[in-house]
C-alpha positions as CSV (number, residue, x, y, z in Angstrom):
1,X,18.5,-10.0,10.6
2,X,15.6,-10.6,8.1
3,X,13.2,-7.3,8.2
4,X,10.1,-6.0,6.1
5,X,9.4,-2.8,4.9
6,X,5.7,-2.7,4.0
7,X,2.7,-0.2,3.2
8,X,-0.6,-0.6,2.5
9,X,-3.7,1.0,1.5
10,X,-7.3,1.0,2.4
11,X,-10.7,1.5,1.6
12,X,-10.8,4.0,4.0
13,X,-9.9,5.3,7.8
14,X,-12.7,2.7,10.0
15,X,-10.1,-0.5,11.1
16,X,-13.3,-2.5,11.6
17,X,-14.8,-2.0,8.4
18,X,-12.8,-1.1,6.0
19,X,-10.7,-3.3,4.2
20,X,-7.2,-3.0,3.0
21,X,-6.5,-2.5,-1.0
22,X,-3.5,-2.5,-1.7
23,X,-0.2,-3.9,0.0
24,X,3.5,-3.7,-0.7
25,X,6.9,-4.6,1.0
26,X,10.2,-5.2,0.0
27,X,12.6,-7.8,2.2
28,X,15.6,-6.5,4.2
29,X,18.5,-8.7,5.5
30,X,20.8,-6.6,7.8
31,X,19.7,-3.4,6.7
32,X,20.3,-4.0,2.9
33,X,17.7,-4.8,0.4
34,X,18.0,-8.2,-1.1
35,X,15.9,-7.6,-4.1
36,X,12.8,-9.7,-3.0
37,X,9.4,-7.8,-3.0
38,X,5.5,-7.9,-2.6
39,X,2.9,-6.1,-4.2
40,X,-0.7,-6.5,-4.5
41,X,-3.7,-5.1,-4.8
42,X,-6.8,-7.0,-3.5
43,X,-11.0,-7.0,-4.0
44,X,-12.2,-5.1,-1.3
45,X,-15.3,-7.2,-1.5
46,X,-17.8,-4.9,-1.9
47,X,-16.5,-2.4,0.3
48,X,-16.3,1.0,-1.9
49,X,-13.5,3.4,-1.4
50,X,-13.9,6.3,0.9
51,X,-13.5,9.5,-1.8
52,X,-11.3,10.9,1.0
53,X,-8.8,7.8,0.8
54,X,-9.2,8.4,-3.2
55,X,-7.7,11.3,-2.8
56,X,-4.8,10.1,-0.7
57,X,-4.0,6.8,-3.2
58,X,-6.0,7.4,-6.3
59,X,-7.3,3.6,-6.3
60,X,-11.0,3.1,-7.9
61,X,-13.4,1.0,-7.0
62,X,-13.3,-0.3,-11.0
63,X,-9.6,-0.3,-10.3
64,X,-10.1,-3.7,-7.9
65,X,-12.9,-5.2,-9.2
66,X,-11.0,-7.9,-11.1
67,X,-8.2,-8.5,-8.6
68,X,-7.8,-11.2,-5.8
69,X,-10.1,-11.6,-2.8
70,X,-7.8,-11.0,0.1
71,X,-8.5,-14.8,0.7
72,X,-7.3,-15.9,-2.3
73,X,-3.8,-13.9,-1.4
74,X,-3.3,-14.2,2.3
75,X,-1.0,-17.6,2.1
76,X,1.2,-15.3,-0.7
77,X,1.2,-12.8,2.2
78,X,2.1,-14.6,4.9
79,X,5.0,-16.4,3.5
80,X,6.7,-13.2,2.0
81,X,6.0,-12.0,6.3
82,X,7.4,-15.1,7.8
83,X,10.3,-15.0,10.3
84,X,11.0,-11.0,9.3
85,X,10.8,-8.4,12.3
């Protein structure tokens, strides 16, 4: 049985606007690790980071400005998600 592990983090605590930053899972095949991994962190776009999710990750807004648009990652994403419970 193929499961994922995964956490992310966010912008802030508002599911419909803000926008998730940060994202990382590892792959488990009956219960074991198998080595395989994910981790990203992604442009929120222009959303700014809540200073009370700051405070719970420590991610900056200057932090993301040169990463990925969630966009440009979202294929990588779903391929690492694909089949796993």
């Amino acid at each position: 049985m193929r499961e994922i592990i995964f956490d992310t983090e966010t912008t802030g605590l508002e599911s419909k606007n803000d926008r998730i930053i940060e994202i990382g899972g590892i792959e488990l095949i009956n219960h074991f690790p198998t080595g395989r991994t994910i981790h990203l962190y992604i442009n929120p776009q222009g959303r700014k980071v809540h200073p009370d999710a700051l405070a719970v990750h420590g991610i900056t807004d200057e932090s993301l400005v040169d990463k990925p648009k969630f966009s440009e990652v979202v294929d990588q994403i779903r391929e690492f998600f694909e089949g796993a419970k």
